[in-house]
C-alpha positions in Angstrom: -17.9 11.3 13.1 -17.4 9.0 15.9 -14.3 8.6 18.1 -13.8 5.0 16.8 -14.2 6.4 13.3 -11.7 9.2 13.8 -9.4 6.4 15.7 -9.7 4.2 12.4 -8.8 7.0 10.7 -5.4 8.1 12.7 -4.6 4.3 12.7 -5.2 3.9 9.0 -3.1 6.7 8.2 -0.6 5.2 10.7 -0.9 1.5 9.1 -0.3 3.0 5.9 3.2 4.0 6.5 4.1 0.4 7.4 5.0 -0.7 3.5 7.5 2.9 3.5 11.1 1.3 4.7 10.5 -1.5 2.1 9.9 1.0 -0.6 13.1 3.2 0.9 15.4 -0.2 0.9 14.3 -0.8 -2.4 14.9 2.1 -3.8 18.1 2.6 -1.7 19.8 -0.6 -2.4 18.5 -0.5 -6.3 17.2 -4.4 -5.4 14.0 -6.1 -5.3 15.0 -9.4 -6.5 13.4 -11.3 -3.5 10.6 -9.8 -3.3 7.5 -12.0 -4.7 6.0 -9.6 -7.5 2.7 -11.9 -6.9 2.2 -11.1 -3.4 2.1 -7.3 -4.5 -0.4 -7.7 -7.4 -2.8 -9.7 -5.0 -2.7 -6.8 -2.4 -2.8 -4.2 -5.2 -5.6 -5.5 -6.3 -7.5 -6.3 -2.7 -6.8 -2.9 -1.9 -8.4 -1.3 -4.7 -11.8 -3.7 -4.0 -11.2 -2.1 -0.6 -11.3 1.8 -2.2 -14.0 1.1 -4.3 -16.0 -0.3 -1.1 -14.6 2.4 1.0 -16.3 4.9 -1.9 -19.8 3.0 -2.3 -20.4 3.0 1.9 -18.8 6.5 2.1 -15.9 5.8 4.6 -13.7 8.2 5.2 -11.1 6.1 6.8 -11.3 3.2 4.4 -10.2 5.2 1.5 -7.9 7.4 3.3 -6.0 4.3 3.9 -6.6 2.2 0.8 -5.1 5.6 -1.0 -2.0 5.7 0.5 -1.3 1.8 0.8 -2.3 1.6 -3.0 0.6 4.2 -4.0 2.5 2.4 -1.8 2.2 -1.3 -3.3 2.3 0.7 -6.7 6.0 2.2 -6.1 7.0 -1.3 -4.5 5.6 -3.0 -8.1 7.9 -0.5 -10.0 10.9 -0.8 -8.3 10.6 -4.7 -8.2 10.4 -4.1 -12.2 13.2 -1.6 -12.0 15.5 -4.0 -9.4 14.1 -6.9 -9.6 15.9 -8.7 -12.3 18.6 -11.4 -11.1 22.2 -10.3 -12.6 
């Protein structure tokens, strides 16, 4: 493994943990209602193309990262059903 490849690895890891205070105000506040549901489904779905390329080429820090961003889009999608209905 290179440096640059454990770097991207670190730094994908890292990256990942960007979406977590959006998932912790969502579920905190118990609201989601301007948040665009389509936004998530679009990066849902790019970041399972990217697991499934990170698998066929073997990269280690592709689907490290695409693994944790993709449960992290998938609790943001659930609590956007949960809290995302206007009252």
């Amino acid at each position: 493994m290179t440096i640059l490849s454990i770097l991207a690895t670190i730094f994908g890891i890292v990256n990942g943990f960007a979406n977590f205070p959006q998932i912790w105000k969502i579920y905190k506040t118990k609201r989601a209602k301007d948040l665009s549901i389509t936004t998530y489904v679009i990066l849902t779905i790019g970041t399972i193309v990217w697991f499934l390329y990170g698998i066929e080429i073997r990269s280690v820090p592709i689907i490290t990262m695409e693994s944790l961003v993709f449960i992290e889009f998938v609790l943001i999608l659930i609590g956007c059903y949960l809290y995302g209905k206007k009252k």
